[in-house]
C-alpha positions in Angstrom: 74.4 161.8 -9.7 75.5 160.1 -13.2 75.9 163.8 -14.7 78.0 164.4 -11.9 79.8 161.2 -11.5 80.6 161.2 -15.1 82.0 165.0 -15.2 84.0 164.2 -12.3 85.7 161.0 -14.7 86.1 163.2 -17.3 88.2 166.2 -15.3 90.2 163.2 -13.2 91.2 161.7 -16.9 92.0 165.2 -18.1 94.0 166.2 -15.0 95.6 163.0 -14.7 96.6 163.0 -18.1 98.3 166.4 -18.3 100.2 165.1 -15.2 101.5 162.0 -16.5 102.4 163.4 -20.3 104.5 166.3 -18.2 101.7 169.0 -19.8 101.3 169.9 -15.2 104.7 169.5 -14.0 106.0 168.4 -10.3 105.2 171.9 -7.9 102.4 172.7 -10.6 99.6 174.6 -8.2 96.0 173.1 -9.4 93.3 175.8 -8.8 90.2 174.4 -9.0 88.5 177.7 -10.8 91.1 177.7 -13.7 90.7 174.1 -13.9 86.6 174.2 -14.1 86.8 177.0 -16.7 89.9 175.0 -19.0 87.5 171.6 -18.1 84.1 173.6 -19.3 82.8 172.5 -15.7 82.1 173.5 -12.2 84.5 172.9 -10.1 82.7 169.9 -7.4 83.8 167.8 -10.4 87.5 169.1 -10.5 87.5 169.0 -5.9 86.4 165.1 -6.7 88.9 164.5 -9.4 91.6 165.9 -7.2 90.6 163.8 -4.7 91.2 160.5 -6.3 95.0 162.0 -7.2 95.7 162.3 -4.0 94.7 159.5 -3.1 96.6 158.3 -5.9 100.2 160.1 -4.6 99.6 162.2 -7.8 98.5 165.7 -6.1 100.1 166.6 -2.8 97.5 168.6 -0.8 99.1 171.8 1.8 97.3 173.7 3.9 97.2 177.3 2.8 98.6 176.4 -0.5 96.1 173.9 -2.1 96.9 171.2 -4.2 100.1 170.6 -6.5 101.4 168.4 -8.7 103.7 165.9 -6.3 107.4 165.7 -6.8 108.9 162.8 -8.5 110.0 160.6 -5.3 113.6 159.2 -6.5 113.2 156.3 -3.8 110.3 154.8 -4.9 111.5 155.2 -8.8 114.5 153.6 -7.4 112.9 150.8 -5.5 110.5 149.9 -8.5 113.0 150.1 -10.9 114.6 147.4 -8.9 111.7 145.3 -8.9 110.9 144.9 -12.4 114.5 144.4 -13.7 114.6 141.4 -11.5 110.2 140.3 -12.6 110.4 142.1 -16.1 114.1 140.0 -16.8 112.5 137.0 -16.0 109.5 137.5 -17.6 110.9 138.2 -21.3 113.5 135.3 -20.9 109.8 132.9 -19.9 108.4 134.4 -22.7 111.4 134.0 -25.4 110.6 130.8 -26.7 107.0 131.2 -27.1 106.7 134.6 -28.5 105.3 135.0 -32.0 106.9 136.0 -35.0 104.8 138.9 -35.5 105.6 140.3 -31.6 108.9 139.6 -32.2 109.0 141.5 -35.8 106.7 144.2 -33.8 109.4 144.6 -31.2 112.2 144.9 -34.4 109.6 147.8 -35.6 109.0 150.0 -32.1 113.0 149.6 -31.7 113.6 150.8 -35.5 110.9 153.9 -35.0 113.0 154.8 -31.3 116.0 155.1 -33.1 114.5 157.3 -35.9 113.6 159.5 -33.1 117.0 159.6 -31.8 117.5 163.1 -33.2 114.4 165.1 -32.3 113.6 163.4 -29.5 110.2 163.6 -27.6 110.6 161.9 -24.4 106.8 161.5 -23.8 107.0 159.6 -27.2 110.1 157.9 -27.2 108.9 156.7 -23.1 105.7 155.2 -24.4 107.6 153.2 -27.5 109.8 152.3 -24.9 107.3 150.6 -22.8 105.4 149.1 -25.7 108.9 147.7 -27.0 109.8 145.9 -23.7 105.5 144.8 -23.7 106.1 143.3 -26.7 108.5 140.9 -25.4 107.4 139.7 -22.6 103.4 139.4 -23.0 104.0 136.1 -23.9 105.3 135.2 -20.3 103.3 131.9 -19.8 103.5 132.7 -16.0 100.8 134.4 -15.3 100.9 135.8 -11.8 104.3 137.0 -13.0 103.0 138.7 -15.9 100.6 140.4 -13.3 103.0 141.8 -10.7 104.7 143.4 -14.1 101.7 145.0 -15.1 101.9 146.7 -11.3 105.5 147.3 -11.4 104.7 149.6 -14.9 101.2 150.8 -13.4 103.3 151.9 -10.5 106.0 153.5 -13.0 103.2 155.6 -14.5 101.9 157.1 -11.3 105.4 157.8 -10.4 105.4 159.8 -13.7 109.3 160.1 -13.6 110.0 160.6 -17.5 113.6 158.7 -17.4 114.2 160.6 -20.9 113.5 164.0 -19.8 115.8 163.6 -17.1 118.7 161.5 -19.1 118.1 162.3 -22.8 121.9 160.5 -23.7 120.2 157.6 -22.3 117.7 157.2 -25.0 120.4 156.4 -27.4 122.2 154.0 -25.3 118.5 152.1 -24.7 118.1 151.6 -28.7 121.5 149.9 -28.7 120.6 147.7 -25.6 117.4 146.8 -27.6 119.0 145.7 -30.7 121.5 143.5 -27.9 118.3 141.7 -26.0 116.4 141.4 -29.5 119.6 139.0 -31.1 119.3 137.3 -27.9 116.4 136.3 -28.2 116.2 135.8 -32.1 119.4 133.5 -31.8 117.7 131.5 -29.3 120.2 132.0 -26.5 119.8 130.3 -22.7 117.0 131.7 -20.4 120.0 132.9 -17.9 121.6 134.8 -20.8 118.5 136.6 -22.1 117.4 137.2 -18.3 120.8 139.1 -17.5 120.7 140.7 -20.7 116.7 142.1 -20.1 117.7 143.0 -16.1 121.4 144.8 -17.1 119.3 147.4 -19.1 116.6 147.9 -17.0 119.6 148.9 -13.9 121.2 150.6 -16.7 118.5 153.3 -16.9 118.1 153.0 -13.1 121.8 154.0 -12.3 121.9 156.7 -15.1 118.7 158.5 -13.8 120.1 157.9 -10.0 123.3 159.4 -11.2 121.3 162.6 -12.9 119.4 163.2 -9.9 122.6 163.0 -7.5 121.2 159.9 -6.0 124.2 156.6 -4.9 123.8 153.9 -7.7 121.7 150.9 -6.9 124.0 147.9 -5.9 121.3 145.7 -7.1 
């Protein structure tokens, strides 16, 4: 049973992986033969791993088709997009004052290293920056439950697997100069309200500009 258990961990993180990083993309059929033989397994471990991704809303299941990699769902993006520009705004404008110099300078760094990437970009790369950028900011939210529900906003994000840059490369650009915008905020020491609005406008930024690519009405939020 642990053999089996831990084979069937091992082909969930390698399927779920090649989901998220775009390696399976959205339609992707996942045969459970070609996926033992890649996985150097049988394939009860792959039918188990499968399992928990559909469970997940990662693989959609069809009767005589089998399972594929699900389609990005531009609602829910949409919908928790929305949700953490309002909990992620207030979150980094909690955490302003109290966050260290060196997540501060870290923040300068990841910002720096996105826009060095600008020209040969790799939007699995430049995503993941992007997310440890905006982390870096607000991990110092002293509200806690906050905190929390934006660690389930970006969980949620990550299952959704909608890679923003793949879809709205220009955008990646635009984000670096909306970085360097929130991080003077925050190092002049300007009002919560200020840095809130500044940290919410760029997260509906990206919203509105992936909406727009996917022929989707703009969020009014």
């Amino acid at each position: 049973m642990t053999t089996t258990t831990s084979k069937s961990q091992r082909a969930y993180d390698a399927i779920r992986s090649h989901i998220l990083d775009g390696t399976y993309t959205p339609g992707y059929r996942l045969v459970l033969g070609t996926l033992a033989d890649e996985l150097e397994c049988s394939v009860v471990p792959v039918r188990e791993a499968i399992r928990r991704l559909e469970a997940e809303g990662l693989v959609h299941f069809e009767r005589n088709v089998g399972a594929t990699v699900s389609a990005v769902d531009a609602t829910l993006y949409m919908n928790t997009m929305q949700t953490l520009a309002v909990l992620e705004g207030t979150a980094t404008a909690l955490a302003a004052p109290l966050i260290s110099a060196e997540s501060l300078a870290k923040a300068h760094r990841i910002n720096e290293q996105m826009r060095s990437l600008l020209n040969h970009l790799e939007p699995t790369v430049f995503t993941g920056l992007n997310n440890d950028f905006h982390a870096a900011l607000y991990e110092a939210c002293p509200n806690t439950h906050l905190l929390d529900l934006v660690h389930r906003g970006w969980a949620r994000m990550n299952a959704i697997r909608a890679s923003t840059f793949n879809t709205i490369p220009a955008r990646a650009a635009q984000s670096v100069e909306e970085h360097d915008a929130l991080l003077a905020a925050i190092d002049a020491a300007r009002p919560a309200p200020e840095i809130e609005a500044t940290a919410r406008a760029h997260r509906m930024r990206t919203l509105n500009a992936y909406l727009a690519a996917v022929g989707a009405p703009p969020s009014t939020l």
